[in-house]
C-alpha positions in Angstrom: 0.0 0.0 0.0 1.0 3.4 -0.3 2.9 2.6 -3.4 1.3 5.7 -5.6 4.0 5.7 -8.5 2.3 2.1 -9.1 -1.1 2.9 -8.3 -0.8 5.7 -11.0 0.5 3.3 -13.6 -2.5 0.9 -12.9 -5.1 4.1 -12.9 -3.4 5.4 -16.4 -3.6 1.9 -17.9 -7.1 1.4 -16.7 -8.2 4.7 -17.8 -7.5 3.7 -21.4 -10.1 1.4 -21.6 -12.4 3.9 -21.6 -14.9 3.5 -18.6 -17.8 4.8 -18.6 -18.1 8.1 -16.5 -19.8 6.2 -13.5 -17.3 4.2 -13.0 -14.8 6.9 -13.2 -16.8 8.5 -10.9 -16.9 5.6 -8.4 -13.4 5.2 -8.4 -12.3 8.7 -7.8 -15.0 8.5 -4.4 -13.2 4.8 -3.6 -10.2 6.9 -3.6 -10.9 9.8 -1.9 -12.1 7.7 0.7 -9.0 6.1 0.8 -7.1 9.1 1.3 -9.3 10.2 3.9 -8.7 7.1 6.3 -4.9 7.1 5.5 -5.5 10.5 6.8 -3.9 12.6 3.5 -6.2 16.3 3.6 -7.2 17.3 0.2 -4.7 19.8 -1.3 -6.3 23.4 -1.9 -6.5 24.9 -5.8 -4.2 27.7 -4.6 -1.6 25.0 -2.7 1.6 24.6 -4.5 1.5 21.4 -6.5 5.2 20.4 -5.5 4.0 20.6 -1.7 0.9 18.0 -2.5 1.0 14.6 -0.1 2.5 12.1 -2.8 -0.9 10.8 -3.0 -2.5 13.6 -5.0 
């Protein structure tokens, strides 16, 4: 766990199979949710990029 290199190799290769926007939709919450409990706070628009958690 934890590995999100990895995880955004799987997410890119899954992506171009091109779900259908609810399932895009229930990932991105599966996620989130995810996130949440590993307790990673959701960045702000204005927060530098480089300073994200390595999750975002």
């Amino acid at each position: 766990m934890q590995d999100y290199a990895k995880a955004g190799e799987w997410l890119s290769k899954a992506n171009e199979t091109k779900p259908d926007p609810w399932q895009q939709q229930t990932l991105f919450l599966q996620l989130l949710q995810i996130t949440n409990l590993q307790g990673s706070a959701i960045p702000q628009e204005t927060d530098n990029p480089a300073a994200w958690h390595p999750a975002w």
